[in-house]
N, CA and C atoms as an extended XYZ file, in Angstrom:
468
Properties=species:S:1:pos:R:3:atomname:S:1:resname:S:1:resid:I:1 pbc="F F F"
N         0.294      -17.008        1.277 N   UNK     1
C         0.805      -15.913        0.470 CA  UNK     1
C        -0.085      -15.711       -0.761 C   UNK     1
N        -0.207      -16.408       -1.188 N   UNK     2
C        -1.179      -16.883       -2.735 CA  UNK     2
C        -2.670      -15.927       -2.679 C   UNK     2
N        -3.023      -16.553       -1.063 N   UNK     3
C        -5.009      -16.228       -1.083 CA  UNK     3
C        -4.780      -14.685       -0.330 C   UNK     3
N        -3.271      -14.045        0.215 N   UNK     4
C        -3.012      -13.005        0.146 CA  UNK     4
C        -3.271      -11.763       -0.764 C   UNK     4
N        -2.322      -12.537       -1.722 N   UNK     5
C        -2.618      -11.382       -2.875 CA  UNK     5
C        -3.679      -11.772       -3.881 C   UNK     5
N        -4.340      -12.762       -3.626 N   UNK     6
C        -5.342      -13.036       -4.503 CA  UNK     6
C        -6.491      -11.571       -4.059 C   UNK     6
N        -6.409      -11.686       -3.379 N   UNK     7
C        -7.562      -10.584       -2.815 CA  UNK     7
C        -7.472       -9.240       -2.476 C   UNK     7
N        -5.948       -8.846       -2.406 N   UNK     8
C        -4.967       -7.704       -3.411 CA  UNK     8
C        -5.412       -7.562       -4.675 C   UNK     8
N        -5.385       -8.393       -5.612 N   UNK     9
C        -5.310       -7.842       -6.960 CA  UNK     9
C        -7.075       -7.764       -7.359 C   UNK     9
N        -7.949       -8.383       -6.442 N   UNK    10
C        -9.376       -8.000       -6.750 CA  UNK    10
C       -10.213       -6.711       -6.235 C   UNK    10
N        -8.964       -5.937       -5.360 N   UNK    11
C        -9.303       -5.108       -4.928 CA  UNK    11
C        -9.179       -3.828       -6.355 C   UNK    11
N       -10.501       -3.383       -6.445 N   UNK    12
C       -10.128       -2.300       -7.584 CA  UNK    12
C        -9.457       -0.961       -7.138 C   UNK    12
N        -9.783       -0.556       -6.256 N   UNK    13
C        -8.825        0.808       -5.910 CA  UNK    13
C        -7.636        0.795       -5.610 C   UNK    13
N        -6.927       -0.645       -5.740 N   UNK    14
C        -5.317       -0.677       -5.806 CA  UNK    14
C        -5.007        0.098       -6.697 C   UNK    14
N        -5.813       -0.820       -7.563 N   UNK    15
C        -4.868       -0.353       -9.592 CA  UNK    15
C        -5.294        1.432       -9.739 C   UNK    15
N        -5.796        2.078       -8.755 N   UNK    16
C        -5.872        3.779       -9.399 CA  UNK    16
C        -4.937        4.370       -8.623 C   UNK    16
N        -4.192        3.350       -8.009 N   UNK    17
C        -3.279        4.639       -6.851 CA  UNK    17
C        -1.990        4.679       -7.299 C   UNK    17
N        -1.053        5.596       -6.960 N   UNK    18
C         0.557        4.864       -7.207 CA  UNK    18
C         1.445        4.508       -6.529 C   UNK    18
N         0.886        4.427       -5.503 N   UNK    19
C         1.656        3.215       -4.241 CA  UNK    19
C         1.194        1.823       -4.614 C   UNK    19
N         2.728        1.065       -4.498 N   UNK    20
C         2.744       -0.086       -4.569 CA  UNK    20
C         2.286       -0.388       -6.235 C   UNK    20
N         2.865        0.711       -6.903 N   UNK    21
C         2.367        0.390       -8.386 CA  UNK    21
C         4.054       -0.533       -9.102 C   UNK    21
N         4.698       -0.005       -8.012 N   UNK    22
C         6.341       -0.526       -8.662 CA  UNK    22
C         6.990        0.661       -9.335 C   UNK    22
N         6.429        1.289      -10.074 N   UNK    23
C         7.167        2.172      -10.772 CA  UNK    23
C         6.170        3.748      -11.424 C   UNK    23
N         6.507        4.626      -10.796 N   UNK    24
C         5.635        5.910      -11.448 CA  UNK    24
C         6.453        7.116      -12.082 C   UNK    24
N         5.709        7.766      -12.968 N   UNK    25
C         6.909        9.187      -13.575 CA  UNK    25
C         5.617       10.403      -13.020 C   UNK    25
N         6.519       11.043      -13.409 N   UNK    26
C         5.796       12.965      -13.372 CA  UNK    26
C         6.034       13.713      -14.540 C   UNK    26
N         5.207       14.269      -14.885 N   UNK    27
C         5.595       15.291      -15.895 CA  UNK    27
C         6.326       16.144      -15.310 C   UNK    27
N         6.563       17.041      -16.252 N   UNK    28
C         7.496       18.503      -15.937 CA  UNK    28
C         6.592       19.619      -14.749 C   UNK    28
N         5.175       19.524      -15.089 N   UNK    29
C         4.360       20.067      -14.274 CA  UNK    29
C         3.906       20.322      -13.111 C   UNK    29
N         3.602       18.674      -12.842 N   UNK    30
C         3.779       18.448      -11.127 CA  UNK    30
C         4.900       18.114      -10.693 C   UNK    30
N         6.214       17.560      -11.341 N   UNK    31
C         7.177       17.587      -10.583 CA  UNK    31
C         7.533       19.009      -10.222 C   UNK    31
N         7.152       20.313      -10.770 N   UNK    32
C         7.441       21.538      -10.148 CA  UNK    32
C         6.590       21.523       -9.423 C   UNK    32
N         5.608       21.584      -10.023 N   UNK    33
C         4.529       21.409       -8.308 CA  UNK    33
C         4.886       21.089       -7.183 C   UNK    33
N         5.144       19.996       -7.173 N   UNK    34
C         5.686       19.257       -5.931 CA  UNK    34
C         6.950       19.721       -5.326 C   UNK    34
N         8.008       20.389       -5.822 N   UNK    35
C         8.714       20.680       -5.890 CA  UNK    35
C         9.930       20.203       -4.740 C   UNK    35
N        10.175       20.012       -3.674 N   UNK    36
C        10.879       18.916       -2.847 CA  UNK    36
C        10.430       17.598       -2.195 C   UNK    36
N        10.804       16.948       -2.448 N   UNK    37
C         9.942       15.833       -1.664 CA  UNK    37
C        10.641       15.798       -0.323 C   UNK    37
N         9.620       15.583        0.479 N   UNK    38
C         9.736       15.650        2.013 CA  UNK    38
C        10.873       13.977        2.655 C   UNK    38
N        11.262       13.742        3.296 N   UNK    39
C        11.709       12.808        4.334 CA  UNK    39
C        11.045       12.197        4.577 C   UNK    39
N         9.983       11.384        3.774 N   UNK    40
C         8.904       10.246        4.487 CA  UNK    40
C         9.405        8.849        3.599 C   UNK    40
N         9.176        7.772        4.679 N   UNK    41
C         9.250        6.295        4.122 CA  UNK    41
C         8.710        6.013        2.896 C   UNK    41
N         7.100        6.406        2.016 N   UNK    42
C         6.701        5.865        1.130 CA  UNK    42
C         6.348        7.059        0.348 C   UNK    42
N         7.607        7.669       -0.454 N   UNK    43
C         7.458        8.368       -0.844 CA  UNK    43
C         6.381        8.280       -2.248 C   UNK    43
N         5.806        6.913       -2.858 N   UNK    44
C         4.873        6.797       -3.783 CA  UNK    44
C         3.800        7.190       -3.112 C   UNK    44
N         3.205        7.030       -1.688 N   UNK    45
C         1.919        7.603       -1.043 CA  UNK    45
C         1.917        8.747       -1.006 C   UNK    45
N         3.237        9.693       -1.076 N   UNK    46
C         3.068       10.957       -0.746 CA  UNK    46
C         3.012       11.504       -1.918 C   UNK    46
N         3.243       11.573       -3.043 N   UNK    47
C         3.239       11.933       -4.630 CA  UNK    47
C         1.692       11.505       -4.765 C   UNK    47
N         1.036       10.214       -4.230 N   UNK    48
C        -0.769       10.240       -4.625 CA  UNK    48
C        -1.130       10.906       -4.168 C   UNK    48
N        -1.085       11.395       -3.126 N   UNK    49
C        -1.619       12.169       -2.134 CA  UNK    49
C        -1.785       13.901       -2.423 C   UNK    49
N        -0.589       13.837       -3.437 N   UNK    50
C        -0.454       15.424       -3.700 CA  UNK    50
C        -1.092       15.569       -5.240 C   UNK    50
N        -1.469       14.463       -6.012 N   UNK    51
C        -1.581       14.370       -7.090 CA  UNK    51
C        -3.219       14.144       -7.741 C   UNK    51
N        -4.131       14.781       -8.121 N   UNK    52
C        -5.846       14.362       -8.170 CA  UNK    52
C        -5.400       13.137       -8.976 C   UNK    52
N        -6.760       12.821       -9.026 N   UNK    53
C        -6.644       11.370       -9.575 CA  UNK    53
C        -7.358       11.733      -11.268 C   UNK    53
N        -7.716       12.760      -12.151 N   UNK    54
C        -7.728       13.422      -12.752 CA  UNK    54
C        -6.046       13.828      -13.253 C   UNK    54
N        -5.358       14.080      -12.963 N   UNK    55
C        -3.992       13.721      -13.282 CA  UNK    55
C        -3.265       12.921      -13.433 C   UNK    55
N        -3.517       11.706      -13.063 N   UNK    56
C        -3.090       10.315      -13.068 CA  UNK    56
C        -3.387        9.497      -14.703 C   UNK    56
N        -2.349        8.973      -14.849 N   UNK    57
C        -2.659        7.994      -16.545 CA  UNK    57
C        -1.949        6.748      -15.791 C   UNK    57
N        -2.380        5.864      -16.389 N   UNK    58
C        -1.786        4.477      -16.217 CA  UNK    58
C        -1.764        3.768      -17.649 C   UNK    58
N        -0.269        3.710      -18.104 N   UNK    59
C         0.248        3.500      -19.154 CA  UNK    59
C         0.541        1.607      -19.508 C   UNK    59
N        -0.922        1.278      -20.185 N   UNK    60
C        -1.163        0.017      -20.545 CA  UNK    60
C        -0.128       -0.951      -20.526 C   UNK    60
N         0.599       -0.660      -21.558 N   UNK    61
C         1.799       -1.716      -21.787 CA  UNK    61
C         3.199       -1.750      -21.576 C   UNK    61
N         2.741       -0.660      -20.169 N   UNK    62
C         4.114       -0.573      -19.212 CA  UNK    62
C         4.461       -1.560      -18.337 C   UNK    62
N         5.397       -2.039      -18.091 N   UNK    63
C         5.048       -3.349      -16.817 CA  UNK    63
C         6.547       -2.649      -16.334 C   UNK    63
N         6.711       -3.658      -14.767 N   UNK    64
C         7.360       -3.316      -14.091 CA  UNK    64
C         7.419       -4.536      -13.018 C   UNK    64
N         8.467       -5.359      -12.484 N   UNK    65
C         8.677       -6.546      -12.455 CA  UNK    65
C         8.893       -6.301      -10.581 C   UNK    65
N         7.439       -6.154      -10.103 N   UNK    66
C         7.929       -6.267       -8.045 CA  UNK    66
C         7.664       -7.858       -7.606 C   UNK    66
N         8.587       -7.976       -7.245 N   UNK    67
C         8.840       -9.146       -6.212 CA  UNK    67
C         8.127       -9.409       -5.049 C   UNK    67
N         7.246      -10.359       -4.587 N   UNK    68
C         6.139      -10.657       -3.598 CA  UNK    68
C         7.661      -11.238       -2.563 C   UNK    68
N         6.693      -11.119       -1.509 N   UNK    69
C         7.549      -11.879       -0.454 CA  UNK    69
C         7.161      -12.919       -0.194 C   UNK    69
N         8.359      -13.947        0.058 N   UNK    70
C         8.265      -15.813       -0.444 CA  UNK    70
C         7.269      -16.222        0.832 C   UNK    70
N         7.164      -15.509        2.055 N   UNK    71
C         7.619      -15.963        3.327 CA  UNK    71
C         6.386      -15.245        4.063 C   UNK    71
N         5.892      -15.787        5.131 N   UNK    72
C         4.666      -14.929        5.498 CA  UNK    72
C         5.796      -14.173        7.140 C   UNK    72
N         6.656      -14.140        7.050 N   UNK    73
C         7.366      -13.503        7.900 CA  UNK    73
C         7.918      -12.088        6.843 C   UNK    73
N         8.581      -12.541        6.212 N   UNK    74
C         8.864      -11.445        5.163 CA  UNK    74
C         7.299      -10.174        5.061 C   UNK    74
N         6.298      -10.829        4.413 N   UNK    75
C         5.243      -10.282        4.599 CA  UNK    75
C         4.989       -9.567        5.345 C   UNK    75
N         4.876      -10.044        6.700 N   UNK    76
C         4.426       -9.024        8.002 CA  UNK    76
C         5.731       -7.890        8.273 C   UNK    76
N         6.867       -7.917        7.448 N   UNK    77
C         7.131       -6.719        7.527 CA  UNK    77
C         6.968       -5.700        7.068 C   UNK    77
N         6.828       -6.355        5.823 N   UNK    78
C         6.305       -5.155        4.677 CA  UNK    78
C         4.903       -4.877        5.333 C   UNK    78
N         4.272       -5.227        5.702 N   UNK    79
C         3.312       -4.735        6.224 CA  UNK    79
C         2.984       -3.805        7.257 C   UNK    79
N         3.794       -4.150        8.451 N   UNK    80
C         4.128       -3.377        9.329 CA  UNK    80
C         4.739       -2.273        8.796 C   UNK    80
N         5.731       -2.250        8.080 N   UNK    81
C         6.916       -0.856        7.038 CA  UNK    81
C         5.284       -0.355        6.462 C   UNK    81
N         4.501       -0.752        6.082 N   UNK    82
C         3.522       -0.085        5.314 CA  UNK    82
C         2.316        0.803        6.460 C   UNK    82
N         2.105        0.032        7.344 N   UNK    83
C         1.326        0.614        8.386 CA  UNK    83
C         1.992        2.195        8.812 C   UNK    83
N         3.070        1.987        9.521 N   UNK    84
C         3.853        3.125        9.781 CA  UNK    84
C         4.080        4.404        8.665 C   UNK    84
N         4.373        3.646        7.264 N   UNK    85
C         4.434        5.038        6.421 CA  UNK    85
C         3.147        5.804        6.091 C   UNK    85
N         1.888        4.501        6.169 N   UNK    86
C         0.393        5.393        5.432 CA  UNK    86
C        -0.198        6.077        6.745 C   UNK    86
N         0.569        6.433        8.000 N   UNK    87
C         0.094        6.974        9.233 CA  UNK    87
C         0.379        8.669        8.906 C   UNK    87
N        -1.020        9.230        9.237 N   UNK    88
C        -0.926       10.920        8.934 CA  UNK    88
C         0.398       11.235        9.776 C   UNK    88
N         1.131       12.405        8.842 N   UNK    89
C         2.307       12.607        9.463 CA  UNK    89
C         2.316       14.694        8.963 C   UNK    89
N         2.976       15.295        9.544 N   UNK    90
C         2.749       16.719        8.811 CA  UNK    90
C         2.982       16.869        7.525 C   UNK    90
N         3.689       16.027        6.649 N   UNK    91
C         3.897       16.560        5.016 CA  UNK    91
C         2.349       15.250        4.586 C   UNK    91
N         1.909       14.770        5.121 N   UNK    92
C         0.807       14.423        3.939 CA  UNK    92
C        -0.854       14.339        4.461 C   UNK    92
N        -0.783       15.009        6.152 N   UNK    93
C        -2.074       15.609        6.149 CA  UNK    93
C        -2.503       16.652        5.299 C   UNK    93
N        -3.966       16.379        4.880 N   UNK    94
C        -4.931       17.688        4.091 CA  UNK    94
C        -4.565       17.421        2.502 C   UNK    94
N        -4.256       16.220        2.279 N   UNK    95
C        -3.641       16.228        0.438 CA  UNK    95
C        -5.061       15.380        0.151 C   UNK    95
N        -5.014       15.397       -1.093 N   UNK    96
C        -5.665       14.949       -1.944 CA  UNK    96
C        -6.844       13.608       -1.424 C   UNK    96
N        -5.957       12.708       -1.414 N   UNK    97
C        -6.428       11.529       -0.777 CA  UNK    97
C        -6.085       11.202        0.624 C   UNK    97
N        -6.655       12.048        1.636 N   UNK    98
C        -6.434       12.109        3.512 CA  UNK    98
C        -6.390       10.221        3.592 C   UNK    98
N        -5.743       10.048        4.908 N   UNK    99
C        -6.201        9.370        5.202 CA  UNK    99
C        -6.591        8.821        6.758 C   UNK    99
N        -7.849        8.340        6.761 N   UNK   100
C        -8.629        8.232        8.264 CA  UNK   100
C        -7.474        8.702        9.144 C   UNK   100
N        -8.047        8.793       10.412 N   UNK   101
C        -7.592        9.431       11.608 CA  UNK   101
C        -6.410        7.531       12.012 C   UNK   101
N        -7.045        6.483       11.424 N   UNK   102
C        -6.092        5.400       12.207 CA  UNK   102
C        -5.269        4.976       11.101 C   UNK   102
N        -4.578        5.767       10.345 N   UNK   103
C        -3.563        5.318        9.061 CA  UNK   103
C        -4.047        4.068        8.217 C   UNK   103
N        -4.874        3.671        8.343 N   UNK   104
C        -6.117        2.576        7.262 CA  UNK   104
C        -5.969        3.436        5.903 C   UNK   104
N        -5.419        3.035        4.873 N   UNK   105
C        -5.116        3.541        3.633 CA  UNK   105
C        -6.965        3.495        3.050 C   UNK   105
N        -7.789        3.990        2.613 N   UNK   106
C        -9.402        4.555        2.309 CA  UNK   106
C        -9.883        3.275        1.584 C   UNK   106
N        -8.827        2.974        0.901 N   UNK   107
C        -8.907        1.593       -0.303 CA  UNK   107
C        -8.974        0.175        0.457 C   UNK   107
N        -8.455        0.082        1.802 N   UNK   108
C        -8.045       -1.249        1.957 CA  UNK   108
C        -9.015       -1.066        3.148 C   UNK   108
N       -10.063       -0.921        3.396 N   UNK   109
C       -11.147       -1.431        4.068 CA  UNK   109
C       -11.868       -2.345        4.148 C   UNK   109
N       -12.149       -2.673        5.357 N   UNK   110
C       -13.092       -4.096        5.499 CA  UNK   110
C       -14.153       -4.268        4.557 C   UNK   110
N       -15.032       -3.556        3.931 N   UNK   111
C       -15.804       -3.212        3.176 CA  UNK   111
C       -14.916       -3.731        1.547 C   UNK   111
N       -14.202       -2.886        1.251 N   UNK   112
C       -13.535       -3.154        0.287 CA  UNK   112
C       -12.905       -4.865        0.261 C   UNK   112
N       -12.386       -4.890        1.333 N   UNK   113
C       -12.227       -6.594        1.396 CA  UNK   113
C       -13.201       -8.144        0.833 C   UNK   113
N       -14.111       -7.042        1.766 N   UNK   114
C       -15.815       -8.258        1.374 CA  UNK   114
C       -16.329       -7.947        0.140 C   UNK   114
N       -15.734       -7.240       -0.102 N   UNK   115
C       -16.501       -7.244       -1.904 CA  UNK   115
C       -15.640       -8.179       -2.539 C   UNK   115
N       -14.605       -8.789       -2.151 N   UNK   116
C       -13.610       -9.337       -3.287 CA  UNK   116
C       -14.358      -10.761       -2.774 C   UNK   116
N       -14.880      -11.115       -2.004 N   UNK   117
C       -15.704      -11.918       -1.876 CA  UNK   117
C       -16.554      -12.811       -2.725 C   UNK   117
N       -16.771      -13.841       -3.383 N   UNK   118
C       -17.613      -14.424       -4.726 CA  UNK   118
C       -17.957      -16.028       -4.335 C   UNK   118
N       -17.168      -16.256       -3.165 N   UNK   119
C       -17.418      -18.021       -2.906 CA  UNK   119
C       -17.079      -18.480       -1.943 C   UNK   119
N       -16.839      -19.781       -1.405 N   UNK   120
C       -15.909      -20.155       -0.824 CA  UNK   120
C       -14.350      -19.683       -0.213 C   UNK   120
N       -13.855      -20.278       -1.424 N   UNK   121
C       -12.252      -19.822       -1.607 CA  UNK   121
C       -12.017      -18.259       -1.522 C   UNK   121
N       -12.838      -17.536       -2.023 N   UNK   122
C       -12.833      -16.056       -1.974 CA  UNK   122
C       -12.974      -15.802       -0.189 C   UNK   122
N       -13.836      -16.227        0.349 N   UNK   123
C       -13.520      -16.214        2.096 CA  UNK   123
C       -12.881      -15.883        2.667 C   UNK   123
N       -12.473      -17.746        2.475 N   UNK   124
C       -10.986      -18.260        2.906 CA  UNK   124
C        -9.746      -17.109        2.552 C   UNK   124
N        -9.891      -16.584        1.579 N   UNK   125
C        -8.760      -15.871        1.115 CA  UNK   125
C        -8.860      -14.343        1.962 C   UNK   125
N       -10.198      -13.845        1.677 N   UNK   126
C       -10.528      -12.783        2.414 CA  UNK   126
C       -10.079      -13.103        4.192 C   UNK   126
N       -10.290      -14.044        4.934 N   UNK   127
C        -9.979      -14.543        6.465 CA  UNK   127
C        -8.598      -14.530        6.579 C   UNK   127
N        -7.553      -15.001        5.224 N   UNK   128
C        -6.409      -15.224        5.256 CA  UNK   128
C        -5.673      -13.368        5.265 C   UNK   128
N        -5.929      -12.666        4.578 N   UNK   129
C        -6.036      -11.204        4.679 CA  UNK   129
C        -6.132      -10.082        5.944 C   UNK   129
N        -7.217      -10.555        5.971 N   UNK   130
C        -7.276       -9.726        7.244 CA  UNK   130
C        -6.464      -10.718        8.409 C   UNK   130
N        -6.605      -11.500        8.399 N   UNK   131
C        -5.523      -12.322        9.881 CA  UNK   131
C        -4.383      -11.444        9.366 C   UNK   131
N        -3.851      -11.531        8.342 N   UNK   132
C        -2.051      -11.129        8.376 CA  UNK   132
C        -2.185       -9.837        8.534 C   UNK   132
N        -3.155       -8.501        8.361 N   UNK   133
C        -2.891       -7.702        7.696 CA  UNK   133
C        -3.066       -6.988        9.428 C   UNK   133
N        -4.200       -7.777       10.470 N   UNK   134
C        -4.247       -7.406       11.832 CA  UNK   134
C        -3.132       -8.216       12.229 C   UNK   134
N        -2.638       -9.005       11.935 N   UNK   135
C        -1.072       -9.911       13.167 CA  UNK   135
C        -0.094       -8.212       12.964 C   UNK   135
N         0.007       -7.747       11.385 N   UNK   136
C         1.072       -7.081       11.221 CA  UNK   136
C         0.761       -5.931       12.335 C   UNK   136
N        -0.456       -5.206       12.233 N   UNK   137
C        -0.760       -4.452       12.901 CA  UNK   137
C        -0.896       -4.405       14.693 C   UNK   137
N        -1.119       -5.499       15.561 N   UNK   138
C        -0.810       -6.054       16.744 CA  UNK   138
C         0.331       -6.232       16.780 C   UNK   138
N         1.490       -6.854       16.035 N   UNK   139
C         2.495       -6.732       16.130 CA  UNK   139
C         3.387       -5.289       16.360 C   UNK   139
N         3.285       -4.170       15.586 N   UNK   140
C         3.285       -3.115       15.232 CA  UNK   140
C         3.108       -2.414       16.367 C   UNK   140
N         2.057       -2.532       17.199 N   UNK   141
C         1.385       -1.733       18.259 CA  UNK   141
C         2.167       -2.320       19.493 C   UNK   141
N         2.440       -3.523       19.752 N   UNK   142
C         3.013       -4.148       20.464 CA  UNK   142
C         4.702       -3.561       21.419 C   UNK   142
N         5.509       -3.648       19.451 N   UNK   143
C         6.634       -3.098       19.395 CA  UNK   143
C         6.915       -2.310       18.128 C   UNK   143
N         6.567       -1.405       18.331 N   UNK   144
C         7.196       -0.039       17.042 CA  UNK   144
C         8.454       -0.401       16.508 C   UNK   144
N         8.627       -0.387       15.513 N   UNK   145
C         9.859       -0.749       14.494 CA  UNK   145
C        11.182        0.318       15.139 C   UNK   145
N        12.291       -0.103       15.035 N   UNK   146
C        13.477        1.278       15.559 CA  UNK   146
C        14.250        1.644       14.180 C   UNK   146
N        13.879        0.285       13.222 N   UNK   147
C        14.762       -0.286       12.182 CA  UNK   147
C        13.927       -0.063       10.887 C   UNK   147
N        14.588        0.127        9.553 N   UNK   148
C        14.003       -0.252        8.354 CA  UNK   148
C        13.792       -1.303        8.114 C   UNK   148
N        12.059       -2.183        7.547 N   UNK   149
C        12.115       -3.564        7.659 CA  UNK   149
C        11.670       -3.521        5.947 C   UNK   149
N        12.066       -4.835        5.786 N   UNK   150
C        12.087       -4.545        4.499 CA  UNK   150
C        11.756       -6.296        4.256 C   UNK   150
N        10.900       -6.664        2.906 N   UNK   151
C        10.818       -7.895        2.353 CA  UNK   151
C        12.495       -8.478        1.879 C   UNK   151
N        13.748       -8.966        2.291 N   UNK   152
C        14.403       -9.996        2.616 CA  UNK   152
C        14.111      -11.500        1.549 C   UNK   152
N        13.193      -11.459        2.240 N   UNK   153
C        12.723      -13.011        0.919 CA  UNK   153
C        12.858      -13.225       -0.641 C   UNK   153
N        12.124      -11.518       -1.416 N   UNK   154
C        12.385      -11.785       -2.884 CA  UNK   154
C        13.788      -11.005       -3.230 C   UNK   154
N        14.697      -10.928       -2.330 N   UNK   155
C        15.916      -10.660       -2.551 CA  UNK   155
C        16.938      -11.165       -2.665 C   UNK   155
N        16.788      -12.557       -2.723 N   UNK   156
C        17.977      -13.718       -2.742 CA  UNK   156
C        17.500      -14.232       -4.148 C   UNK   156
């Protein structure tokens, strides 16, 4: 779990998006803009998506308290729940930030992975990453979710 998100948080194009930020607002502006939000699972991907990144502030000494999952079972759901929502769907093809034809969020590429790369342990951590991040995805392909799955673990 640890060499998981170790290589999460070295990824720099996490911190510019607002998925998976925990908590985002809108002005008065683009929330008219936007004006209904559609029926999709991650509704923070679909607000980046509609939003330039030229519009975006990230407010320093805001924090916001998300809960990791304890459990590398917990994990692979959220993961899988994450695969399925960043998959082109009709309300968030052609926005702002597309993404590839195989729902691969632009940021979390193999490329992007190996840069978080610096040593040893950076590897190891990078090997530990991609194993979970393809189990979730083989899993996924295997058997399509029917159900909302949800991290369970930092909820007790």
């Amino acid at each position: 779990m640890r060499a998981f998100y170790r290589v999460r948080t070295r990824i720099p194009a996490l911190h510019e998006h607002l998925w998976g930020a925990g908590a985002f607002a809108l002005d008065e502006a683009v929330r008219t803009r936007l004006g209904e939000f559609p029926d999709v699972t991650a509704d923070d991907l679909w607000v980046d998506r509609q939003v330039a990144a030229a519009e975006k502030t990230r407010v320093r000494d805001a924090t916001v308290v998300v809960r990791r999952p304890r459990d590398v079972g917990s994990l692979l759901a959220v993961l899988r729940r994450t695969r399925r929502a960043d998959a082109p769907t009709p309300h968030t093809s052609g926005q702002h930030a597309p993404t590839p034809a195989d729902g691969v969020s632009p940021t979390l590429t193999p490329t992007a992975v190996v840069r978080t790369v610096r040593g040893p342990r950076s590897l190891l951590d990078a090997a530990v990453y991609v194993t979970l991040v393809t189990v979730a995805r083989v899993q996924l392909r295997r058997a399509p979710a029917r159900r909302w799955e949800r991290d369970e673990s930092s909820r007790r």
